[in-house]
C-alpha positions as CSV (number, residue, x, y, z in Angstrom):
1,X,38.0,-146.5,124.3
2,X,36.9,-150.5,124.2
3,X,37.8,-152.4,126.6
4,X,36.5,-155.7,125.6
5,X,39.3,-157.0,124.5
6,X,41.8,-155.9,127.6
7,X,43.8,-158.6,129.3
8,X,45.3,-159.2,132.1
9,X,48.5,-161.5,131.8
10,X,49.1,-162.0,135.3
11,X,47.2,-162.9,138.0
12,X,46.7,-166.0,140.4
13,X,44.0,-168.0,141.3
14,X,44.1,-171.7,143.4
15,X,42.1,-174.2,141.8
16,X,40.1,-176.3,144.1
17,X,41.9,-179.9,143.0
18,X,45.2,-177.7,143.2
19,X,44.4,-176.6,147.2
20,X,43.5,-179.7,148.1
21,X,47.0,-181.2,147.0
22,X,48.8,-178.4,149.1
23,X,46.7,-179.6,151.8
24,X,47.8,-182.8,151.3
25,X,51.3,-182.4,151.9
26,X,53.2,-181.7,155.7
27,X,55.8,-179.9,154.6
28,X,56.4,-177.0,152.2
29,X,55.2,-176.1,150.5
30,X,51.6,-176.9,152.0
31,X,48.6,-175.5,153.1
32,X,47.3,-176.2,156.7
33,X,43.8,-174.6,156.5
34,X,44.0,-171.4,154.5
35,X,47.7,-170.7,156.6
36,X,50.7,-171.2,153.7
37,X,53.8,-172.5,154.7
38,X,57.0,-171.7,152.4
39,X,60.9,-172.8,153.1
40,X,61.9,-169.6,152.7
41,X,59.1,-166.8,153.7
42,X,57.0,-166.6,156.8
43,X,53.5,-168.1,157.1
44,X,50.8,-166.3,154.7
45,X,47.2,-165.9,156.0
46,X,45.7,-166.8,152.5
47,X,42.4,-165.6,152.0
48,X,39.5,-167.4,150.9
49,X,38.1,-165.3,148.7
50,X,40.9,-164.3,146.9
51,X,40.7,-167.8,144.8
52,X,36.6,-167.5,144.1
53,X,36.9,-167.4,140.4
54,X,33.3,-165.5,140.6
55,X,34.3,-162.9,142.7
56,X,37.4,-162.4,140.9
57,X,35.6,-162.1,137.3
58,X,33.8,-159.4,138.9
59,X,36.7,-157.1,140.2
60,X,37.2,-156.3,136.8
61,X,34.3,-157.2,134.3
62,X,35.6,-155.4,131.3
63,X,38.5,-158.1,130.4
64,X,38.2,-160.8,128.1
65,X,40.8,-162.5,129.4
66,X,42.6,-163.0,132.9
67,X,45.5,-165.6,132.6
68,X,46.4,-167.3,135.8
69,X,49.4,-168.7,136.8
70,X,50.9,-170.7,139.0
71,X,52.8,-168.7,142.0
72,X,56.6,-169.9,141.2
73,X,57.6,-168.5,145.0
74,X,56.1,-172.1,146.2
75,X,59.0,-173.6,144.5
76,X,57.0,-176.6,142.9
77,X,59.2,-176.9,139.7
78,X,61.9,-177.7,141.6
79,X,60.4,-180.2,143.9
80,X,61.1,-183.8,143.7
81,X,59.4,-185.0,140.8
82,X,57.3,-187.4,142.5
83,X,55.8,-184.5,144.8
84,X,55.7,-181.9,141.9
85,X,53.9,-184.4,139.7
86,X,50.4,-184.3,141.3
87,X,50.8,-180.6,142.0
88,X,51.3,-179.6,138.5
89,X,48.7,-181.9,137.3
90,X,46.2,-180.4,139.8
91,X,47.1,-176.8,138.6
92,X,47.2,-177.6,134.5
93,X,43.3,-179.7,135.1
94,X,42.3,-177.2,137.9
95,X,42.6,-174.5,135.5
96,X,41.3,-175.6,132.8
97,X,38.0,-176.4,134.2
98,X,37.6,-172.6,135.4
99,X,35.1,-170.7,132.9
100,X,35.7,-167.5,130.6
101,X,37.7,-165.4,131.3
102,X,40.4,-167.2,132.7
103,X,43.3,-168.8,130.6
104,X,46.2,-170.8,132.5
105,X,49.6,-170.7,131.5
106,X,51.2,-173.9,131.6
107,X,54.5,-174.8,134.2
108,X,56.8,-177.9,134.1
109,X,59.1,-179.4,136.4
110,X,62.8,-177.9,136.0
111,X,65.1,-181.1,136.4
112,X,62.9,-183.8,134.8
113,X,60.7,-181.8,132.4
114,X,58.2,-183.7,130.4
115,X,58.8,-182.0,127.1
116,X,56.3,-184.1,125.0
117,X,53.4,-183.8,128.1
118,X,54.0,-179.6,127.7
119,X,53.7,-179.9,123.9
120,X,50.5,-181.4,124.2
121,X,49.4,-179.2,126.7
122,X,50.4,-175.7,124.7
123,X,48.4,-177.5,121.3
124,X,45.3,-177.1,123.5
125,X,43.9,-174.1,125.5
126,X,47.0,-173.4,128.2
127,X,48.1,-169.7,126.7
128,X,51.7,-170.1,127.3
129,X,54.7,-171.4,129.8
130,X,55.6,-169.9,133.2
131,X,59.4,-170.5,134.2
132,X,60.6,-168.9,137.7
133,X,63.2,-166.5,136.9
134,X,65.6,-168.4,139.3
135,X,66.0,-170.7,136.7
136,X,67.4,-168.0,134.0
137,X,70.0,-166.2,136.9
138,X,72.6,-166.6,134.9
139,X,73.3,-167.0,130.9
140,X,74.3,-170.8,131.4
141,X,71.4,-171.5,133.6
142,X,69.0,-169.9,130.3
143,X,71.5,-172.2,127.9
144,X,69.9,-175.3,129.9
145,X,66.8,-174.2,130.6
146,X,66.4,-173.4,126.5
147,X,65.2,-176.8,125.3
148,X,62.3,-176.3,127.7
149,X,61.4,-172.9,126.8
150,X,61.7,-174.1,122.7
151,X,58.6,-176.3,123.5
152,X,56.7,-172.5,123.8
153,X,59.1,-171.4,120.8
154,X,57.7,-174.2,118.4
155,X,54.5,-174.2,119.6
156,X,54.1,-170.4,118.7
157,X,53.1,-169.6,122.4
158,X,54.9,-167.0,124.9
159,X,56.7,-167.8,128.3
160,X,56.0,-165.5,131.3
161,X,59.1,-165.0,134.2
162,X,57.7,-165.1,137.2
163,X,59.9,-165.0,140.7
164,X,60.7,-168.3,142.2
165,X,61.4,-169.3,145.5
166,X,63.6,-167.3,147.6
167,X,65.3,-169.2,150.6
168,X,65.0,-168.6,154.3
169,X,66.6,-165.9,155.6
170,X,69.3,-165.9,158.3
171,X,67.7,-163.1,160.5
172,X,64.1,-161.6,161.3
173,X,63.0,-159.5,158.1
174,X,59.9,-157.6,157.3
175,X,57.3,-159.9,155.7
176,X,57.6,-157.8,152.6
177,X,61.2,-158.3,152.3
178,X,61.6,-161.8,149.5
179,X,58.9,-159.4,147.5
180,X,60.7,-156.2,147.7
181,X,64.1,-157.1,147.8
182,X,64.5,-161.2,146.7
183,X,62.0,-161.2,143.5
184,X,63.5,-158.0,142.1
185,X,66.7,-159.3,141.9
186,X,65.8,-162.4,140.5
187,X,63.8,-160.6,138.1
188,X,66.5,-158.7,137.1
189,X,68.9,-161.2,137.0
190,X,67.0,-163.3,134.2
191,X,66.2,-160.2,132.6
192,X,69.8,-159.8,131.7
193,X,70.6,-163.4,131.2
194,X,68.3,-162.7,128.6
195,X,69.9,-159.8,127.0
196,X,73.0,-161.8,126.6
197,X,72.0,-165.0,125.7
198,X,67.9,-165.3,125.4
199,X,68.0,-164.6,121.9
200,X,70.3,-166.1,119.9
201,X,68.9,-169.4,121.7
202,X,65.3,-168.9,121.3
203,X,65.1,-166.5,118.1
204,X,61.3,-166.5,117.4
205,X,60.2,-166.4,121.2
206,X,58.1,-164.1,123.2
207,X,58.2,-163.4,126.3
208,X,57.1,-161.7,129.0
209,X,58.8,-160.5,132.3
210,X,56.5,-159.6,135.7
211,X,56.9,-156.9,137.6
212,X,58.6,-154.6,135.2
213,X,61.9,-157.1,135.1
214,X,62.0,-155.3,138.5
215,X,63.2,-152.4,136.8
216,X,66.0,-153.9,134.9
217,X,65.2,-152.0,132.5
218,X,65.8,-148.4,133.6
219,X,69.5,-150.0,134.8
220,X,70.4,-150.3,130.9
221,X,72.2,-146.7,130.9
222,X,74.5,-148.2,133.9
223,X,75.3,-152.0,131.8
224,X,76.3,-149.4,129.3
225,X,78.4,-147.6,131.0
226,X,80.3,-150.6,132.6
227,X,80.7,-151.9,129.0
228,X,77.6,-154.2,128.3
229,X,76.7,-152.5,125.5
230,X,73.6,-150.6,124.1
231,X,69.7,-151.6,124.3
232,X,68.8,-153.9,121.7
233,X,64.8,-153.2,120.8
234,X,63.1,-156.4,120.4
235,X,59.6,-156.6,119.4
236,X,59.4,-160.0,121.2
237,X,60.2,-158.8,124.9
238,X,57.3,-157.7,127.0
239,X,57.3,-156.6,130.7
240,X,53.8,-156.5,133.1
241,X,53.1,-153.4,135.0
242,X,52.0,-155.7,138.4
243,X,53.4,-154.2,141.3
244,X,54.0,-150.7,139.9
245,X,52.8,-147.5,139.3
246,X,52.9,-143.9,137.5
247,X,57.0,-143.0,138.4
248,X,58.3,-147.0,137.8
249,X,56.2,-147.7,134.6
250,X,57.2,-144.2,133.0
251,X,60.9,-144.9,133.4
252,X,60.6,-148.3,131.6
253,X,58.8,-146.8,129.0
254,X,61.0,-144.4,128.5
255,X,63.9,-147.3,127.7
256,X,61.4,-149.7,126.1
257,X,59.1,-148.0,124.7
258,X,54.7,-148.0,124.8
259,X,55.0,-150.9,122.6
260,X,56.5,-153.4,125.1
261,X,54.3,-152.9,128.3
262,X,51.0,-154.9,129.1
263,X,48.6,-155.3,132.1
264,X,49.7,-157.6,134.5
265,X,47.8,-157.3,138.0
266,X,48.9,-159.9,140.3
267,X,45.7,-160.3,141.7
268,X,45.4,-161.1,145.4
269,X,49.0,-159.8,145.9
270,X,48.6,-156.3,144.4
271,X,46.1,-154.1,142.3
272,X,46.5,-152.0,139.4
273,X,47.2,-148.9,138.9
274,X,46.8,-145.7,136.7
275,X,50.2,-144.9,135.1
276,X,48.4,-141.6,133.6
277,X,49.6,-142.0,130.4
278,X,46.3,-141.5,128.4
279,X,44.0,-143.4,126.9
280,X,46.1,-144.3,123.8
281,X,48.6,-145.9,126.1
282,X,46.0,-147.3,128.5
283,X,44.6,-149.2,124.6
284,X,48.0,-150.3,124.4
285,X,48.7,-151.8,127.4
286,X,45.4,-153.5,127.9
287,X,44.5,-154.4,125.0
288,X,47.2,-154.2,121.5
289,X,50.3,-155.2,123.6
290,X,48.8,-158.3,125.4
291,X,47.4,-159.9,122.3
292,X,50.8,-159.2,120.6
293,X,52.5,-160.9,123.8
294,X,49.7,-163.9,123.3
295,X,49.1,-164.1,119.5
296,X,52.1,-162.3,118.0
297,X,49.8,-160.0,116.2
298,X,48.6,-156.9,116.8
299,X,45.4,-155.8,116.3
């Protein structure tokens, strides 16, 4: 099988112009050395080496393409938009400066968004637009956030959900808890605020859920059962693998089908892994599905 045309849809890597505003800032989210503070997580050893674009490239030199995003849980789209302003500008410049393979996907600010600057930054090289799923929790919240997510729409280009923020917690928890427990159900809530609403808005959109919509997915047999009604297939809905393996990825294939899974890593915060489907499957997740997801063909 070739791989040369795999990619990876989601993965993160800080910019240098982009690190340098987070170390710029005394409160979070910021960066004091390579420590991150968040409002709503405890403080994360970052590592330096996990945003070396060459050392990165290298971890897996078969993929054309590695599309980086901005990490949502920092809660930057939401910020005031004098504070998000230079963050988002670091991130959008930062990223485009990094060689092949890296693509960026684009993010706006949430309350103020800046629909004419995220036009003209989809008609260049940014693959697509990253919303935090917070802001699709519920089928109102997607209804406002939908003139936003038409800029992608018009501009033929997909939108990735990515977990946003989670807020601090009212007793000690493990360090994995917002991961484990917080981004799954924000995942899943915007996964079924899109079932209700997403298309009817947004009718020619793709789009792309991390994490396996946190399993939403393999819950569709239960929203039956309490009267939501049966799984609509839609070519235009993809979920990423990051985060999961053989038993979780076989279960939401089993509901969505081969078809709607690509490879998303979420490099530093997890690897891959071998589902052990087969190497027709592994094609279609590296390499058919994800340029369906970015080009709306397939190959």
């Amino acid at each position: 099988m070739s791989e040369q045309g795999a990619t990876d849809v989601h993965q993160h890597l800080w910019p240098t112009a982009f690190i340098e505003e987070l170390r710029a800032r005394d409160r979070p989210p910021f960066l004091d050395g390579w420590t991150l503070h968040l409002a709503g997580e405890p403080p994360y050893e970052v590592a330096p080496r996990d945003h070396d674009p060459v050392l990165r490239a290298g971890l897996d030199p078969e993929l054309r393409r590695i599309a980086l995003s901005l990490s949502s849980p920092l809660g930057i789209e939401s910020l005031p938009p004098d504070e998000a302003a230079p963050l988002l500008d670091a991130w959008h410049s930062g990223v485009l400066e990094l060689p092949e393979p890296f693509a960026g996907w684009a993010s706006a600010h949430l309350t103020e968004p800046d629909t004419g600057g995220l036009a003209a930054l989809l008609s260049g090289r940014l693959i697509g637009l990253q919303v935090p799923a917070t802001a699709l929790a519920t089928p109102r919240a997607l209804e406002r956030l939908a003139p936003l997510l038409a800029v992608a729409e018009a501009a033929g280009k997909p939108v990735l959900v990515h977990p946003g923020p989670e807020p601090a917690a009212a007793e000690p928890l493990p360090a994995w808890w917002p991961a484990v427990v917080g981004y799954v159900g924000q995942l899943q809530a915007a996964w079924w605020s899109w079932h209700l609403a997403g298309r009817a808005l947004l009718p020619a959109l793709r789009i792309c859920f991390v994490a396996a919509a946190g399993l939403a997915p393999v819950h569709h047999e239960r929203m039956a059962m309490r009267g939501g009604g049966p799984l609509r297939p839609d070519p235009g809905v993809f979920v990423d693998t990051s985060s999961y393996g053989r038993q979780g990825l076989d279960a939401v294939v089993r509901v969505l089908g081969i078809d709607a899974l690509v490879l998303g890593s979420d490099r530093p915060y997890a690897t891959p892994t071998d589902p052990c489907m087969g190497a027709a499957a592994e094609f279609a997740v590296r390499v058919r599905n994800p340029l369906h997801l970015m080009e709306g063909v397939r190959p």
